[in-house]
C-alpha positions as CSV (number, residue, x, y, z in Angstrom):
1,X,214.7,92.7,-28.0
2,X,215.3,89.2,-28.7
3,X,218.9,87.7,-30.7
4,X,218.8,85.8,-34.2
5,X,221.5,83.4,-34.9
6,X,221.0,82.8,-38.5
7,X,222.5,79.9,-40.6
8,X,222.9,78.4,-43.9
9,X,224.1,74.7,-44.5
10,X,223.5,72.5,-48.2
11,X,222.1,69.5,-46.9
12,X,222.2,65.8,-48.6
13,X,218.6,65.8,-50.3
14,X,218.7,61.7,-49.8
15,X,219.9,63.1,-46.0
16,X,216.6,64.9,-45.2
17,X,215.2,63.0,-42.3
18,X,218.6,62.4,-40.6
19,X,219.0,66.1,-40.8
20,X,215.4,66.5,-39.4
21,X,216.5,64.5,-36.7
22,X,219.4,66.2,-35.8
23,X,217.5,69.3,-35.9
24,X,214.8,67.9,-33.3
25,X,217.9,66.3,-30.7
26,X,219.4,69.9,-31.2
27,X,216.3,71.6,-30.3
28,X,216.0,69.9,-26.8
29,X,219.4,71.0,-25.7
30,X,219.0,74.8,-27.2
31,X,215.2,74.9,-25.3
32,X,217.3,73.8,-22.3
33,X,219.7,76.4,-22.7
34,X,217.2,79.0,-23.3
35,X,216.0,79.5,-26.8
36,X,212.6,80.6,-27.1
37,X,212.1,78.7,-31.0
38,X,213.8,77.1,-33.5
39,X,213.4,76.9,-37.1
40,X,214.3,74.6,-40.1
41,X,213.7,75.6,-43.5
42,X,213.9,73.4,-46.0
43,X,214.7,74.9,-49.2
44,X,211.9,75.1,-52.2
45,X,212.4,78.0,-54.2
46,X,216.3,78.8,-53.6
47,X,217.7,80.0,-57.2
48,X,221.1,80.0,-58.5
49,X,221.9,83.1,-59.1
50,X,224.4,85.3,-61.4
51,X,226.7,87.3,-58.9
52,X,225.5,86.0,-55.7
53,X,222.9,83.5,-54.5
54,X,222.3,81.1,-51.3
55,X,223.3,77.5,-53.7
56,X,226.4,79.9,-54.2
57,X,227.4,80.8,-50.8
58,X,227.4,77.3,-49.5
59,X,228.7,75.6,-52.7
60,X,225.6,73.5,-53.2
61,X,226.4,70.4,-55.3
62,X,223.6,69.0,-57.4
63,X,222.9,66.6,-54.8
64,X,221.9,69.0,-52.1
65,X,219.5,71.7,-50.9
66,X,219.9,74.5,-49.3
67,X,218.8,74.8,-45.8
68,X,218.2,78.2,-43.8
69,X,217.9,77.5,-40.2
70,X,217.9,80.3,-36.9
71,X,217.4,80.2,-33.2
72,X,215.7,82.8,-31.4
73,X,217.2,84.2,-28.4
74,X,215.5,86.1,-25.6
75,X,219.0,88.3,-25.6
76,X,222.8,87.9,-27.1
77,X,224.0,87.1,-23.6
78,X,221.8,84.0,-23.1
79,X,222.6,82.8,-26.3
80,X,226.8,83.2,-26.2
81,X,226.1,81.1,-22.2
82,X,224.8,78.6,-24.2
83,X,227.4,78.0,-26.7
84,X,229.8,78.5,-24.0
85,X,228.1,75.7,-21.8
86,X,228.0,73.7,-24.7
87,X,232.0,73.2,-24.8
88,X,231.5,71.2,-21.5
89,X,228.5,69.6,-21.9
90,X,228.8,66.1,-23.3
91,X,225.3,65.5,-24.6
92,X,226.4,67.7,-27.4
93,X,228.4,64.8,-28.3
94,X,225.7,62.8,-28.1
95,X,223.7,64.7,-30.7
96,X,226.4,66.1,-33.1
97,X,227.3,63.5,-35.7
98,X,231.1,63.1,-36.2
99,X,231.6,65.3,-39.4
100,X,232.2,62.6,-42.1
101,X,228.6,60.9,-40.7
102,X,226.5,64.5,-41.0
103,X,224.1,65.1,-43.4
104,X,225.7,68.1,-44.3
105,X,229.2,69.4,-44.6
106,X,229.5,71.6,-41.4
107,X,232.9,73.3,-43.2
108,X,230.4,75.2,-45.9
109,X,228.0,76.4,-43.3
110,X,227.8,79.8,-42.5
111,X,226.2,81.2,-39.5
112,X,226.0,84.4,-37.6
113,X,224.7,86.5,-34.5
114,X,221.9,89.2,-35.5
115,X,220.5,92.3,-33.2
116,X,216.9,92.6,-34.6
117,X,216.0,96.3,-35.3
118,X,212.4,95.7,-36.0
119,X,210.3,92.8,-34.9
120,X,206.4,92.5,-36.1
């Protein structure tokens, strides 16, 4: 079965086609390394909620939107190669805006490593 890294990041709304970008420059390097697809979702219908919610989790500010974003893996292991090759690799640099320049504040993302347990 494949592996899901999942994420969640409040984007810039006035930063939506730098983030696509960033998204597209990612996608070549993560292809490279061995993803088999990438997604993007920008958010349309993303409540605030009353205990818990996604514009809670990432501390959305009005001025944002809430992006959920994953990378399928054909396995865990060829995933954790390619964030380990990553360290070394300078076209990362390349690609990865300098945190104060992103269109989104990497320090309220949230990400994690899933093991499917059904797949349609």
């Amino acid at each position: 079965m494949s592996y899901i890294q999942g994420f969640l990041q409040p984007v810039q709304e006035n930063r939506k086609a730098d983030y696509i970008e960033l998204a597209r420059k990612s996608w070549a390097l993560f292809k490279e390394y061995g993803a088999v697809s990438m997604c993007e979702a920008w958010g349309d219908s993303v409540p605030d909620g009353k205990l818990t919610s996604f514009p809670m989790a990432v501390k959305k500010t009005d001025d944002e939107v809430v992006v959920f974003s994953w990378i399928v893996w054909p396995d865990k292991e060829t995933c954790e190669n390619c964030f380990e090759k990553m360290q070394e690799d300078t076209r990362w640099h390349d690609v990865m805006p300098k945190p104060d320049e992103a269109p989104f504040d990497m320090k309220r993302m949230i990400f994690g490593g899933f093991q499917p347990v059904f797949e349609g």
